[in-house]
PQR file of N, CA, C, O and H, with PARSE charges and radii, in Angstrom:
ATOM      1  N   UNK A   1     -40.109 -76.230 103.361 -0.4000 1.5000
ATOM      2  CA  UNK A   1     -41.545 -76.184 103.128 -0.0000 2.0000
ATOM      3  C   UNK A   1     -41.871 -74.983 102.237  0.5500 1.7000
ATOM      4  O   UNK A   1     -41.760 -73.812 102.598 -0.5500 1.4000
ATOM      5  N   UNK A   2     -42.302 -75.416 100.984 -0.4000 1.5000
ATOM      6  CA  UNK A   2     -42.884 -74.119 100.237 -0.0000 2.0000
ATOM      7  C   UNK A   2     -41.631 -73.008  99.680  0.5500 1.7000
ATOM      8  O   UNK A   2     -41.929 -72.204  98.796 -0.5500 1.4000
ATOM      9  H   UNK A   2     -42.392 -76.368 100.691  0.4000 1.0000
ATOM     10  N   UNK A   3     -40.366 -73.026 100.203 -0.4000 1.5000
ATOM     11  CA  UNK A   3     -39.320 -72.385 100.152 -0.0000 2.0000
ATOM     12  C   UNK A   3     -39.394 -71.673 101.247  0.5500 1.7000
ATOM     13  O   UNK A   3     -38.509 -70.828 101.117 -0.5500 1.4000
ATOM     14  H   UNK A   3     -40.124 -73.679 100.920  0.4000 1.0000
ATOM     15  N   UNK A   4     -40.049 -71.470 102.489 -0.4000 1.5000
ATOM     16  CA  UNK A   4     -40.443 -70.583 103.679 -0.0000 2.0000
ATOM     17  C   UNK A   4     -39.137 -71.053 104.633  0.5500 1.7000
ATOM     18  O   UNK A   4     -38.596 -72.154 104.732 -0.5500 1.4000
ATOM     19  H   UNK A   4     -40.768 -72.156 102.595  0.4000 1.0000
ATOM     20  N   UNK A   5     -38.965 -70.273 105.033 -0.4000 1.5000
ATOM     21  CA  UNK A   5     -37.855 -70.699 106.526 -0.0000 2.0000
ATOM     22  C   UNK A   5     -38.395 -70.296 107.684  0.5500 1.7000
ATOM     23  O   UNK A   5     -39.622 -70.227 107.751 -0.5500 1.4000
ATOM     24  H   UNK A   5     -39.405 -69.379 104.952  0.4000 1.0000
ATOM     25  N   UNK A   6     -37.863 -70.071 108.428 -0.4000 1.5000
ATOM     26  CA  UNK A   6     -38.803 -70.692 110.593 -0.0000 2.0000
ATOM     27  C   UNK A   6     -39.398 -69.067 110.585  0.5500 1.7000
ATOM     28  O   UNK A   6     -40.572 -68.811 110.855 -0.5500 1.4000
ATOM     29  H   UNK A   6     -36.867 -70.127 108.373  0.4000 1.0000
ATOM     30  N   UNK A   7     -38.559 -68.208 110.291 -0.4000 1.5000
ATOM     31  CA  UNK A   7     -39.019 -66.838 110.404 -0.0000 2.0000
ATOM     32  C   UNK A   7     -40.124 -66.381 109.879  0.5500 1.7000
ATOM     33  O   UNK A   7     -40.921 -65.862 110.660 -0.5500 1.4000
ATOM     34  H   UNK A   7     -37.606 -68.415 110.071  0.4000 1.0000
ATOM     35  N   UNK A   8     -40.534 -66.458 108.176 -0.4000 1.5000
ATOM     36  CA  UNK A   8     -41.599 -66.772 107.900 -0.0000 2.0000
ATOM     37  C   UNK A   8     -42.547 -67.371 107.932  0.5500 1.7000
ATOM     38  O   UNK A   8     -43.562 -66.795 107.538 -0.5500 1.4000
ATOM     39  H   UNK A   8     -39.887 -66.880 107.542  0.4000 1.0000
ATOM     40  N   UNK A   9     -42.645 -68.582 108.338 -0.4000 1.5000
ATOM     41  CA  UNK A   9     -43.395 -69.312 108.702 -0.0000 2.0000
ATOM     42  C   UNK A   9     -43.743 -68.745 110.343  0.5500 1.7000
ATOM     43  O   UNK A   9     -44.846 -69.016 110.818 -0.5500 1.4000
ATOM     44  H   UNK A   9     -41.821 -69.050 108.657  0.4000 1.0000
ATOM     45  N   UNK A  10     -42.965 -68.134 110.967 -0.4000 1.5000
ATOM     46  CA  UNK A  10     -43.623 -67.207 112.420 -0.0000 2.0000
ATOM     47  C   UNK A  10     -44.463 -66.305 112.417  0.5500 1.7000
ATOM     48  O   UNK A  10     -45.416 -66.135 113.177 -0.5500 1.4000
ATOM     49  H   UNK A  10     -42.069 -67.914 110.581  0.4000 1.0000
ATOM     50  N   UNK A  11     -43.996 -65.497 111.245 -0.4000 1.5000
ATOM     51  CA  UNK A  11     -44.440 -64.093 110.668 -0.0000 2.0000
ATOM     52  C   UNK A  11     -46.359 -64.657 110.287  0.5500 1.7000
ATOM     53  O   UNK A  11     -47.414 -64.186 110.713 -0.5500 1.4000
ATOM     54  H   UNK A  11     -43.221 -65.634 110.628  0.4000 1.0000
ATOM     55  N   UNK A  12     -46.120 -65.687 109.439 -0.4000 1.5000
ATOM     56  CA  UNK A  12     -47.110 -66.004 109.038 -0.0000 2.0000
ATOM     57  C   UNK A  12     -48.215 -66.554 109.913  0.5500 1.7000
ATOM     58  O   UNK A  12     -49.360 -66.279 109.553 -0.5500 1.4000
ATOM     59  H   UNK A  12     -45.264 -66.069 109.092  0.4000 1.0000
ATOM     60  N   UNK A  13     -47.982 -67.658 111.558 -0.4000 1.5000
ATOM     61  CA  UNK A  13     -48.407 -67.630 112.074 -0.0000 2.0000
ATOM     62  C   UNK A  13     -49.161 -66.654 113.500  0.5500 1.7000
ATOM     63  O   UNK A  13     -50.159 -66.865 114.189 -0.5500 1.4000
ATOM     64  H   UNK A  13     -47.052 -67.881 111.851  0.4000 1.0000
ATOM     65  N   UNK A  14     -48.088 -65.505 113.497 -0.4000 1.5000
ATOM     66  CA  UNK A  14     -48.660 -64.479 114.225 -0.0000 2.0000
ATOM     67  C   UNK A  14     -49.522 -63.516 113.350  0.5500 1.7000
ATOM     68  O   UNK A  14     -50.469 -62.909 113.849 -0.5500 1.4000
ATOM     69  H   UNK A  14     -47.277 -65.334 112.937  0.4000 1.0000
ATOM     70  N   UNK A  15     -49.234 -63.406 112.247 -0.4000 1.5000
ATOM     71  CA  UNK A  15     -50.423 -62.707 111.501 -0.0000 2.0000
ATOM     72  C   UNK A  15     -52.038 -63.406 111.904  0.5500 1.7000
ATOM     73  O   UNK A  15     -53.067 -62.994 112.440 -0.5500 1.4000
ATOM     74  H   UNK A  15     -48.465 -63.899 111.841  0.4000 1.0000
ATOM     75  N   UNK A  16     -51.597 -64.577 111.348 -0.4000 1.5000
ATOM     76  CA  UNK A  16     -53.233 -65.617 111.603 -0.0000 2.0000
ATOM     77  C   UNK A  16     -53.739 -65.381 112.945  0.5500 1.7000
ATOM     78  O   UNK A  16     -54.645 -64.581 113.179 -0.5500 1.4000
ATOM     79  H   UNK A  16     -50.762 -64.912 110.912  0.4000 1.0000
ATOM     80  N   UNK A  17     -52.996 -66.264 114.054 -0.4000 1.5000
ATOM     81  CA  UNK A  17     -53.662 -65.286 115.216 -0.0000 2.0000
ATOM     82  C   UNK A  17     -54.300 -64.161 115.528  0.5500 1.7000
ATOM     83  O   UNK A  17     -55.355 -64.027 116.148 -0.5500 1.4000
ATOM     84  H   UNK A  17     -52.260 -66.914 113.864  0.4000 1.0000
ATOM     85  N   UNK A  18     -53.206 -62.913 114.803 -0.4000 1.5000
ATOM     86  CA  UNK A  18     -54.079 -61.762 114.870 -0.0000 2.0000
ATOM     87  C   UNK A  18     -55.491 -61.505 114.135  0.5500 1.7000
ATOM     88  O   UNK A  18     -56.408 -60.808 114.568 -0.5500 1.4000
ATOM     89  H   UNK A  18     -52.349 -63.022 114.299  0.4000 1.0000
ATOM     90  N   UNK A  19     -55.456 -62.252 112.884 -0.4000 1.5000
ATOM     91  CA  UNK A  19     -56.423 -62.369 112.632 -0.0000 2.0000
ATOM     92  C   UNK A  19     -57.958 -62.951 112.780  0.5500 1.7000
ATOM     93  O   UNK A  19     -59.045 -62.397 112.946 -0.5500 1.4000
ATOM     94  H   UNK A  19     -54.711 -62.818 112.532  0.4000 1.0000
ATOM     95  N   UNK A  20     -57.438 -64.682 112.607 -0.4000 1.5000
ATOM     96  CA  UNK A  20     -58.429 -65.192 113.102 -0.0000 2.0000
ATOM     97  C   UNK A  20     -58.563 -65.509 114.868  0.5500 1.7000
ATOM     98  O   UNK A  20     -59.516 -66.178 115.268 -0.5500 1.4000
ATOM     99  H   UNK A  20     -56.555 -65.132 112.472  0.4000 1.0000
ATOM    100  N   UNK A  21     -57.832 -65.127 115.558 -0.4000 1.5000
ATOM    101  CA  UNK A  21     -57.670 -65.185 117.111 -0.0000 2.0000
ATOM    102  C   UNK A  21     -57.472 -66.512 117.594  0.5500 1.7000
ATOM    103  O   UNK A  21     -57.907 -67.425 116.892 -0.5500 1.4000
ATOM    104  H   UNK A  21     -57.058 -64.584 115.234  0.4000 1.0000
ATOM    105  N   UNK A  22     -56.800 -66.833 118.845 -0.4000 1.5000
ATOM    106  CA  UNK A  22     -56.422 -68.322 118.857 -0.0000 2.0000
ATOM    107  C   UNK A  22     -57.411 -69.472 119.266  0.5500 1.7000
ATOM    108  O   UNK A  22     -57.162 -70.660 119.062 -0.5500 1.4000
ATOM    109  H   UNK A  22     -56.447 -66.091 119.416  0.4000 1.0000
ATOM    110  N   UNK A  23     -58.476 -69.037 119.821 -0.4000 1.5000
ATOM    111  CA  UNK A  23     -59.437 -70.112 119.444 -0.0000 2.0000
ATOM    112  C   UNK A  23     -59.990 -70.450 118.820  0.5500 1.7000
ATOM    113  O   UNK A  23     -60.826 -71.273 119.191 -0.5500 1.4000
ATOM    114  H   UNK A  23     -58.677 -68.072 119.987  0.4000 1.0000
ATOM    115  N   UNK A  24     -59.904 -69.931 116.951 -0.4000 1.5000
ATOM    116  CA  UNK A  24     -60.289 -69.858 116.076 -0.0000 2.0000
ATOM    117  C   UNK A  24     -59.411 -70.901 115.177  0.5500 1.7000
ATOM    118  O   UNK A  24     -59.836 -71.661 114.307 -0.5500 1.4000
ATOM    119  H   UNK A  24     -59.225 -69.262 116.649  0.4000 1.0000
ATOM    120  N   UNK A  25     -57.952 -70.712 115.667 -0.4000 1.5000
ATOM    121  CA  UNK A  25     -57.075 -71.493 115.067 -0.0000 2.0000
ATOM    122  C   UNK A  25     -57.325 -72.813 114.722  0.5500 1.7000
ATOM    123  O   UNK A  25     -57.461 -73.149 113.546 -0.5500 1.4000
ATOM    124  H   UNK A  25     -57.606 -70.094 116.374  0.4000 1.0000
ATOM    125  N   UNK A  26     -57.422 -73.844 115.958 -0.4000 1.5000
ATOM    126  CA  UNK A  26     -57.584 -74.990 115.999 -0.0000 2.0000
ATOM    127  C   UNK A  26     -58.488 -75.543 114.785  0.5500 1.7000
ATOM    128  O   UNK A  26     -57.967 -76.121 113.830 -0.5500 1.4000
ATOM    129  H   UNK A  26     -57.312 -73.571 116.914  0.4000 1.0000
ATOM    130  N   UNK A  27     -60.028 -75.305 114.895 -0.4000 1.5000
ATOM    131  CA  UNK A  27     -60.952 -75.053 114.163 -0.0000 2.0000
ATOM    132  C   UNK A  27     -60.676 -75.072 112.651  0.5500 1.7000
ATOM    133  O   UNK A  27     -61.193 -75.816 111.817 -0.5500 1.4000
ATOM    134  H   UNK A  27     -60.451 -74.836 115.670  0.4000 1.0000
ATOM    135  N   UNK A  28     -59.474 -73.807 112.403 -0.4000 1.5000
ATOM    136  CA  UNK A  28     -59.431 -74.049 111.352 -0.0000 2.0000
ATOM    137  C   UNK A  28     -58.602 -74.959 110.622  0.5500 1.7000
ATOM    138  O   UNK A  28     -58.806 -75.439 109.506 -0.5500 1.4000
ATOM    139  H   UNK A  28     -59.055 -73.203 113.080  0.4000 1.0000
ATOM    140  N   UNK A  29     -57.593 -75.140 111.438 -0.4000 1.5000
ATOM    141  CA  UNK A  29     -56.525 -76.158 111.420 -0.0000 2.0000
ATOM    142  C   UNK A  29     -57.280 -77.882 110.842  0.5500 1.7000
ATOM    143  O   UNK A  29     -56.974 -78.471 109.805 -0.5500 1.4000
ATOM    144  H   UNK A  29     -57.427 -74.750 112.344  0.4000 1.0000
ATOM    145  N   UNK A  30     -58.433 -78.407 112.044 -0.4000 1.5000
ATOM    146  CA  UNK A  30     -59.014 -79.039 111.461 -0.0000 2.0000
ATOM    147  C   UNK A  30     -59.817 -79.475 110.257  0.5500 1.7000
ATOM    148  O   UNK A  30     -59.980 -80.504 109.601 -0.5500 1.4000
ATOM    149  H   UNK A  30     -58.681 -77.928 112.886  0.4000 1.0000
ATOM    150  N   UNK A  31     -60.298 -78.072 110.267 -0.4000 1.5000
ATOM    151  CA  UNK A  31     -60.953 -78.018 108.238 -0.0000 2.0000
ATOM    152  C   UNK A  31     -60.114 -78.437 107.280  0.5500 1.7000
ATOM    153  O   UNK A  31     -60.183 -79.255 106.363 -0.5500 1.4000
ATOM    154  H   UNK A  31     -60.166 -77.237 110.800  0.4000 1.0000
ATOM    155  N   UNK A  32     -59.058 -77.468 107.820 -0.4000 1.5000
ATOM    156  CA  UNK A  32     -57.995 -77.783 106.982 -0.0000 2.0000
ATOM    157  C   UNK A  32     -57.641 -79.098 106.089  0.5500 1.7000
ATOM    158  O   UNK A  32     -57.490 -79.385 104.901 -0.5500 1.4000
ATOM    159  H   UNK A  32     -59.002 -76.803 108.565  0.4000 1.0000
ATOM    160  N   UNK A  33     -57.580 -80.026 107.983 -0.4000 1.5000
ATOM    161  CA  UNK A  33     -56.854 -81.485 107.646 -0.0000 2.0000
ATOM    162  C   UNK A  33     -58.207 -82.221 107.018  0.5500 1.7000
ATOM    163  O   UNK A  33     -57.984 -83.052 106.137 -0.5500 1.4000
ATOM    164  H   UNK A  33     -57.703 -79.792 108.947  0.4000 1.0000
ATOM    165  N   UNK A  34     -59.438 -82.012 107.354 -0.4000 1.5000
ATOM    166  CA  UNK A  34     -60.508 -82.579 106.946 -0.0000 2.0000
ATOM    167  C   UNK A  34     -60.548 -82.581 105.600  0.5500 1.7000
ATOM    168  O   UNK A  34     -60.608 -83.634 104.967 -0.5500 1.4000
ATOM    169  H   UNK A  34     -59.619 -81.338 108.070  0.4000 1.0000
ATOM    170  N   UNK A  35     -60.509 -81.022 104.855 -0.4000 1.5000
ATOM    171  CA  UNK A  35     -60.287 -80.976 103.290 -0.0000 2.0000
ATOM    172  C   UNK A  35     -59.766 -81.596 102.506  0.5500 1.7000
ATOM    173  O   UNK A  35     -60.233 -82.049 101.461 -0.5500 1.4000
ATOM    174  H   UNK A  35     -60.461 -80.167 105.370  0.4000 1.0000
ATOM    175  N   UNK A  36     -57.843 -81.759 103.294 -0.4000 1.5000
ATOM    176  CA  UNK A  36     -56.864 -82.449 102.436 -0.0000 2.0000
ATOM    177  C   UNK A  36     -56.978 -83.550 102.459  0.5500 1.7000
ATOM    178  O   UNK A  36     -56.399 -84.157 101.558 -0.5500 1.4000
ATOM    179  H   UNK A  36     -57.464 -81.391 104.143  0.4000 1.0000
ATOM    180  N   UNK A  37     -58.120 -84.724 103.940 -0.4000 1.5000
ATOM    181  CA  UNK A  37     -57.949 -85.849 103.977 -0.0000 2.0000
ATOM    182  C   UNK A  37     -58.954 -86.461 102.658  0.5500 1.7000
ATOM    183  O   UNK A  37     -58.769 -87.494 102.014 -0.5500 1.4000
ATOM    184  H   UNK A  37     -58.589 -84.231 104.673  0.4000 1.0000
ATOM    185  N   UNK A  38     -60.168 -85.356 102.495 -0.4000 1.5000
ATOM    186  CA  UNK A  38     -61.350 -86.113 101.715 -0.0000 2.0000
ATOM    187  C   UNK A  38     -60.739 -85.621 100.387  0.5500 1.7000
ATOM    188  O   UNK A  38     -61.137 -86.286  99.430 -0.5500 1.4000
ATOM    189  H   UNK A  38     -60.318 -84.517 103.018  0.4000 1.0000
ATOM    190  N   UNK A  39     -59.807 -84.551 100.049 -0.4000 1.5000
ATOM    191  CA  UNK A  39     -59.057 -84.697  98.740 -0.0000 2.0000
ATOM    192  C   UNK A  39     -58.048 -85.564  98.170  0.5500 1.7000
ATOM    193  O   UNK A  39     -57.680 -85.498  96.997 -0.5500 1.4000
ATOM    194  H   UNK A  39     -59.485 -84.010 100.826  0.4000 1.0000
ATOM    195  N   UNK A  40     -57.527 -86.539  99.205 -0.4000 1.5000
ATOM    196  CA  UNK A  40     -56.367 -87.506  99.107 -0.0000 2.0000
ATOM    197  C   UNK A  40     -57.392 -88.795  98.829  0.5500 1.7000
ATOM    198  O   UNK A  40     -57.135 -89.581  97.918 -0.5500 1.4000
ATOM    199  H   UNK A  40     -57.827 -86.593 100.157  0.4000 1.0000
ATOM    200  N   UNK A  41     -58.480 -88.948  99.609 -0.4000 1.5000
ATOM    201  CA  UNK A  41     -58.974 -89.913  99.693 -0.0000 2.0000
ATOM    202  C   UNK A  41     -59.919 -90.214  98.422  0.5500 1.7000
ATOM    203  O   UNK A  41     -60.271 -91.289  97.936 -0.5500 1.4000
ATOM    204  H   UNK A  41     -58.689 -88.310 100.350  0.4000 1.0000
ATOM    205  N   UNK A  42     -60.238 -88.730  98.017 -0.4000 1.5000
ATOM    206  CA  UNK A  42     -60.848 -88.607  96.050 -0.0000 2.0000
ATOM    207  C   UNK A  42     -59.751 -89.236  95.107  0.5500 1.7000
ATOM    208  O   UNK A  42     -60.081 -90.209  94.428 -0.5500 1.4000
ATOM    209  H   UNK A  42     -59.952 -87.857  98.412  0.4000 1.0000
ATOM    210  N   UNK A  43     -58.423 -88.726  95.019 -0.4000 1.5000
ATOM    211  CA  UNK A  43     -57.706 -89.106  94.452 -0.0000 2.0000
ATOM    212  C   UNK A  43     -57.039 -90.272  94.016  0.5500 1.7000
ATOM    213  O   UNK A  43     -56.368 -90.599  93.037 -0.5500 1.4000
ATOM    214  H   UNK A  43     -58.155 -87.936  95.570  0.4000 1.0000
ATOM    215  N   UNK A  44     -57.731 -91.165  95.806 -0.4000 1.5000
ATOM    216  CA  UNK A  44     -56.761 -92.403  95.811 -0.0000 2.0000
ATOM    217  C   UNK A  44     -58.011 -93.097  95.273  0.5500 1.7000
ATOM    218  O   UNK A  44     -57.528 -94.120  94.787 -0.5500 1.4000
ATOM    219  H   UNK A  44     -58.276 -90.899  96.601  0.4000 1.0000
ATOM    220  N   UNK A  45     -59.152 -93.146  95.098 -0.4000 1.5000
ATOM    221  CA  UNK A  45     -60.404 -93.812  94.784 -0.0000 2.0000
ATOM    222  C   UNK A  45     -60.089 -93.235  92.989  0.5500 1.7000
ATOM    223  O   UNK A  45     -59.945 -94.253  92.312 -0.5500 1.4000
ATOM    224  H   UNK A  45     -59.544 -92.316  95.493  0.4000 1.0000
ATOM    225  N   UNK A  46     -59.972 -92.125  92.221 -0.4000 1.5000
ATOM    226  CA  UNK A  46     -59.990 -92.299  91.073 -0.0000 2.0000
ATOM    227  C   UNK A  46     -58.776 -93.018  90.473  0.5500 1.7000
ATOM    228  O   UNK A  46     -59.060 -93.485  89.370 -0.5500 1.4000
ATOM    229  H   UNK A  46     -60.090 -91.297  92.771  0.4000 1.0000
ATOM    230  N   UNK A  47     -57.133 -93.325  90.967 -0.4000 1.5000
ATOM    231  CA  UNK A  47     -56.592 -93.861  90.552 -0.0000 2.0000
ATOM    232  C   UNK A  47     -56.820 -95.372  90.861  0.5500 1.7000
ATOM    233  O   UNK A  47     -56.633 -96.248  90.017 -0.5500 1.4000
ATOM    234  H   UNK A  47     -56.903 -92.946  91.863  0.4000 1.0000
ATOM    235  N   UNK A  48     -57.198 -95.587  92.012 -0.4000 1.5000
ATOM    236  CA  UNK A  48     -57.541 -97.134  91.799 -0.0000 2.0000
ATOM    237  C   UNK A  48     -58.567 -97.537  90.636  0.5500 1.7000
ATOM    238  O   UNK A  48     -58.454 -98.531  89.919 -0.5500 1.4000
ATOM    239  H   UNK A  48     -57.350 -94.875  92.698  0.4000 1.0000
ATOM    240  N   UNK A  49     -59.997 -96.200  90.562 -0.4000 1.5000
ATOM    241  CA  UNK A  49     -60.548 -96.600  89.454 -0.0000 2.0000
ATOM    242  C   UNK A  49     -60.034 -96.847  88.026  0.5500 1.7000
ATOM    243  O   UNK A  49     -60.532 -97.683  87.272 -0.5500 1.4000
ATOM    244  H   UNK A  49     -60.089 -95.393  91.145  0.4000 1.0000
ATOM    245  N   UNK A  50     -58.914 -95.985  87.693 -0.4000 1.5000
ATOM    246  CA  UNK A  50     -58.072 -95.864  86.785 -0.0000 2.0000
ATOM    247  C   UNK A  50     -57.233 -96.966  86.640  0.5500 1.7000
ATOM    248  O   UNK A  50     -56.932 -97.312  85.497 -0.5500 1.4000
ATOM    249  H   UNK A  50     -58.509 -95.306  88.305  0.4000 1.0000
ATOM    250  N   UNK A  51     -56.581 -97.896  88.108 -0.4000 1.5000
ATOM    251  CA  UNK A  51     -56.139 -98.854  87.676 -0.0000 2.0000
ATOM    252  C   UNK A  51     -56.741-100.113  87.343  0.5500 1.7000
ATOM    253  O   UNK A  51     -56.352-100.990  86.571 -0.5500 1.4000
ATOM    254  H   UNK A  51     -56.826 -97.614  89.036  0.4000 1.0000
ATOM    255  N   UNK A  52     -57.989-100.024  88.227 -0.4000 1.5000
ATOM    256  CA  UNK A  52     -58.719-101.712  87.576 -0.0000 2.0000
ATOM    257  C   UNK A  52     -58.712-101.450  86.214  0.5500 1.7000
ATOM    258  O   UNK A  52     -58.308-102.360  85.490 -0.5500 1.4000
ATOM    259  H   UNK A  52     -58.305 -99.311  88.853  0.4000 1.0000
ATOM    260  N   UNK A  53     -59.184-100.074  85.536 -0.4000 1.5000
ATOM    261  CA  UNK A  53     -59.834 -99.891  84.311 -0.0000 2.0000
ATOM    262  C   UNK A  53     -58.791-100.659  83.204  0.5500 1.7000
ATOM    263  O   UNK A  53     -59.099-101.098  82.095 -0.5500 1.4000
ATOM    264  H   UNK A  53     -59.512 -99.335  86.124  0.4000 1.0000
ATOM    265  N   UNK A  54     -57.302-100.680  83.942 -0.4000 1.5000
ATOM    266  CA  UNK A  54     -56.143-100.711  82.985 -0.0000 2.0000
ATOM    267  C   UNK A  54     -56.317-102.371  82.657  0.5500 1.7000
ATOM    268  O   UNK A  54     -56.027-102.923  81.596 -0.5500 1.4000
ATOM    269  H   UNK A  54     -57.052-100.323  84.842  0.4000 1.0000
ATOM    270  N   UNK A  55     -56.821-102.942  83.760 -0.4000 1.5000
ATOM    271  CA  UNK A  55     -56.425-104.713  84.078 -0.0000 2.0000
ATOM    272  C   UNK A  55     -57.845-105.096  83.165  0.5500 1.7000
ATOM    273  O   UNK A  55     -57.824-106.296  82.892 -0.5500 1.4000
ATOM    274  H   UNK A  55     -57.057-102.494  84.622  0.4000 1.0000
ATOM    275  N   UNK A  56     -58.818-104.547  82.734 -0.4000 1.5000
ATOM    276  CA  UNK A  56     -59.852-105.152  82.146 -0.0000 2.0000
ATOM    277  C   UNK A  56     -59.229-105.880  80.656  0.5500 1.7000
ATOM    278  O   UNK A  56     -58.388-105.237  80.028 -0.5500 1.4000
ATOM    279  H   UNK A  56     -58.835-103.572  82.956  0.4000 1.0000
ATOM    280  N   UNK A  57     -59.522-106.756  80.322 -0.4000 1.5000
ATOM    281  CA  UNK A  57     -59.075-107.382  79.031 -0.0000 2.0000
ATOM    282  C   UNK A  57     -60.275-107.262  78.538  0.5500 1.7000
ATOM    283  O   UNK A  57     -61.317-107.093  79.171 -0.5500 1.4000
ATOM    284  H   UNK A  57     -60.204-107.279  80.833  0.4000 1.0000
ATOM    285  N   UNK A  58     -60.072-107.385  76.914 -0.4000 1.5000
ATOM    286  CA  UNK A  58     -60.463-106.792  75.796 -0.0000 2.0000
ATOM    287  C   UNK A  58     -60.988-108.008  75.508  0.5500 1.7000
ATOM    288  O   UNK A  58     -60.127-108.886  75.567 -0.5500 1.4000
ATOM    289  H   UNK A  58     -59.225-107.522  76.400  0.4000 1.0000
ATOM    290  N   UNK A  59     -62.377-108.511  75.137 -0.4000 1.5000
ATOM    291  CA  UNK A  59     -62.512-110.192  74.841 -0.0000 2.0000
ATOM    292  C   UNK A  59     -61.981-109.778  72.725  0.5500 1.7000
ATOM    293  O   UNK A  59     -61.656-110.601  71.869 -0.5500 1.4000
ATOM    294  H   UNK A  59     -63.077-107.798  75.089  0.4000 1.0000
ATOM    295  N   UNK A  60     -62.087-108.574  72.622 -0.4000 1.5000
ATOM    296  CA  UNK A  60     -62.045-108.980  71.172 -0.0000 2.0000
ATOM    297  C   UNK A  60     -60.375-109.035  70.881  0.5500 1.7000
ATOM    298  O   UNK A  60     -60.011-109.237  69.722 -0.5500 1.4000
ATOM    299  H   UNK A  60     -62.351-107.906  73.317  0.4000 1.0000
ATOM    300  N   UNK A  61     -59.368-108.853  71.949 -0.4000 1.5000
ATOM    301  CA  UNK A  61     -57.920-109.218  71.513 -0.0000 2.0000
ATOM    302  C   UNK A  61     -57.873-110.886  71.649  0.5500 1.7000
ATOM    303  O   UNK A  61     -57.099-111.598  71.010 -0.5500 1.4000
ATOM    304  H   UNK A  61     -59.663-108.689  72.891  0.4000 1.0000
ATOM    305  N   UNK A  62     -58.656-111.259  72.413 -0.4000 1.5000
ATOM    306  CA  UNK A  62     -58.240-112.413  72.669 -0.0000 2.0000
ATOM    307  C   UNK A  62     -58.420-113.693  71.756  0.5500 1.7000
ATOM    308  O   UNK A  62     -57.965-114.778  72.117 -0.5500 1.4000
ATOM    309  H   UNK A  62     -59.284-110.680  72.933  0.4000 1.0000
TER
END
């Protein structure tokens, strides 16, 4: 992941705790997944737009 190994990735989660404290975690954890879901879900809506756009035929080739 990221090039991180278990140690860092510990390091990194006991920092956060200390920071944002552990009932804070969850919370953010969810934003998190909320963000990446409505950014996957942008993405997958402009390439589908992108693909009908491809299937439109041209009446003047025809």
């Amino acid at each position: 992941m990221f090039g991180l190994g278990w140690p860092e990735v510990g390091i990194i989660a006991v920092v956060a705790v200390l920071v944002f404290g552990p009932k804070k975690i969850p919370e953010l954890g969810s934003a998190l997944g909320k963000t990446l879901r409505g950014f996957k879900d942008e993405m997958d809506a402009e390439t589908a737009d992108f693909e009908d756009a491809d299937y439109v035929e041209d009446p003047e080739q025809s």
